[in-house]
N, C-alpha and C positions, 0 to 999 in steps of 0.2 A: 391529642393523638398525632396530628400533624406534626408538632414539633420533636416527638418521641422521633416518629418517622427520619427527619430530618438531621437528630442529632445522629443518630444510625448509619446515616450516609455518610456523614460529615465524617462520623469515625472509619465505616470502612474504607472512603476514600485516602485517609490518614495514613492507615493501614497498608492499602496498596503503595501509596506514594515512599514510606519507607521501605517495604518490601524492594522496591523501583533500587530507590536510592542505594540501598546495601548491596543487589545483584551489582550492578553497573561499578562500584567501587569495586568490587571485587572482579569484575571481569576484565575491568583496566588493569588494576594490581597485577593478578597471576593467569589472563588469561579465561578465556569461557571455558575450556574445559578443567583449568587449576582450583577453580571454585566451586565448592559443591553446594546442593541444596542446603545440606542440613548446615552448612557455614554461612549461607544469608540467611539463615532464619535467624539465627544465632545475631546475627548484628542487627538484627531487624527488632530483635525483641519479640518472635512469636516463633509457633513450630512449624515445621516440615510441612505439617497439615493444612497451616492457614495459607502456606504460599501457592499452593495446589489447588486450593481454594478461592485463590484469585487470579493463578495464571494454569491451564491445564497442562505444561509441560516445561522442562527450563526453557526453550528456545524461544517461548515465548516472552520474559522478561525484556528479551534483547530486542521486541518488537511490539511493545505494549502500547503502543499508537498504531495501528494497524487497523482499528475503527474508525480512526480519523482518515488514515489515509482514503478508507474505503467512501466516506461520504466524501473528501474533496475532490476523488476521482468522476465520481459520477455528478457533483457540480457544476466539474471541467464543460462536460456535456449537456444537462439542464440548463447553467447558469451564465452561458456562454452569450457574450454579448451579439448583437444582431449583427445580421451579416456575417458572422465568425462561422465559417464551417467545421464539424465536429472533427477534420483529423487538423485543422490547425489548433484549435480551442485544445487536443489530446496533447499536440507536439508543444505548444505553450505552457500545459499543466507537467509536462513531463523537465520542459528545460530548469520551471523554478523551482521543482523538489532538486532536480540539480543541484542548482544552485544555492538551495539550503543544506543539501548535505555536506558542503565546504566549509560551515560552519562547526563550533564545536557547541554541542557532542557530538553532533552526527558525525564528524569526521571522525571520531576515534570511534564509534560504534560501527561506520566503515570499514577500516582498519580492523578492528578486533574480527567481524564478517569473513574478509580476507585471509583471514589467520585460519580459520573453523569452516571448514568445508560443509559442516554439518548443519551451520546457521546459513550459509548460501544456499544450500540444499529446502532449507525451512521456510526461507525467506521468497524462494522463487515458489515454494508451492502455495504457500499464503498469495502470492500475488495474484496466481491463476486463479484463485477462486472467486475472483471477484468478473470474472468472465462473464456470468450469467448475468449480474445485476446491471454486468454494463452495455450486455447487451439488449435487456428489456430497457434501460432508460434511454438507448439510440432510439429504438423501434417507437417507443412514445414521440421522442420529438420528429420520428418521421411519420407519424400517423398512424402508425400501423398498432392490428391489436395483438400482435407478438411479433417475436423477432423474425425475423425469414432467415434459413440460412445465409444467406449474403450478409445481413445484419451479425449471424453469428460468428462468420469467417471475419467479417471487419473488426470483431470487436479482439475474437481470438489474435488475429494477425497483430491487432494496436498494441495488444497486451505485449505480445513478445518482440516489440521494437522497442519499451521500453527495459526487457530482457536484456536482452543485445548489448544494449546501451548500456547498463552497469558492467559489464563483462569488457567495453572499448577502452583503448587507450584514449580516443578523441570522442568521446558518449555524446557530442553538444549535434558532430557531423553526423554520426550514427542516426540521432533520432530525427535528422530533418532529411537525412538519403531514404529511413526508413518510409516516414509519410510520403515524400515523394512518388516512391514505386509503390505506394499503396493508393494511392491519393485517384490516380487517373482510372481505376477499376472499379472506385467506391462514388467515383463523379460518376460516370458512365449509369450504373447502377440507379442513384436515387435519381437521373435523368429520368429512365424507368418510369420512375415510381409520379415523376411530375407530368409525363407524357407518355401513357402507355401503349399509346401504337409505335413509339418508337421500337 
């Protein structure tokens, strides 16, 4: 049973990963909006149906790590070595996707982004959604049994410094001016929380 199970995966992983493969040729070739569904399926070897089936909408193709990004994001702040505070540990996890997106593909999945207002559009709303979960893994490693607003305002504010920052000519100054002016009201704060008659 197990190995049924297994080989199932194996295949629909296969599946998705060409699906992957044929959108991305084709959104480099003619552009994201030059490419239609029913033309990656077609190179994919499957239909319309199955791609829907593993991505719920095109824009998602162009962003089909976005489960990852979501657990390295909240790592940043679990996994954070000691003594690292949570908006340096954020402004550190922010500079090296930076710095991976200089790489290719990502540089040309940048690029293609740039071109398609409707994938920056997609792309900024997929980020925010990850607001709550980063703000329930803050409020853990501050003790707390949910977020406090303060928690939520830091988590919302972090999210859109690394906003900013795709949007800057110079993103590296962006996200370190960002924590900066954040930085001194989020100290203040879990002072608070370490000293409450303050």
């Amino acid at each position: 049973m197990s190995e049924e199970v297994g080989r199932r995966e194996r295949k629909k992983a296969a599946t998705r990963a060409s699906i992957l493969d044929a959108a991305l040729t084709l959104f480099f070739e003619r552009g994201f909006d030059g490419a239609s569904v029913r033309e990656i399926a077609d190179l994919a070897d499957v239909t319309p149906k199955t791609v829907f089936a593993h991505f719920p909408r095109k824009e998602a193709l162009v962003f089909s790590d976005e489960d990852d990004r979501h657990e390295t994001l909240l790592r940043a702040v679990t996994a954070r070595a000691s003594g690292t505070s949570i908006s340096d540990a954020l402004a550190a996890h922010y500079l090296a996707e930076l710095a991976a997106m200089q790489t290719d593909p990502q540089r040309r999945v940048l690029a293609l982004m740039h071109d398609t207002p409707s994938l920056v559009e997609y792309a900024e709303k997929m980020w925010l959604l990850h607001e709550g979960a980063l703000a329930d893994a803050i409020a853990q490693e501050l003790g707390l049994s949910e977020p406090t607003i303060q928690v939520r305002f830091f988590a919302h504010f972090a999210l859109q410094i690394q906003l900013h920052a795709s949007r800057a000519q110079r993103p590296e100054v962006t996200i370190r001016a960002g924590f900066e002016l954040l930085e001194p009201g989020w100290d203040s704060y879990c002072s608070t929380l370490r000293d409450p008659a303050k």
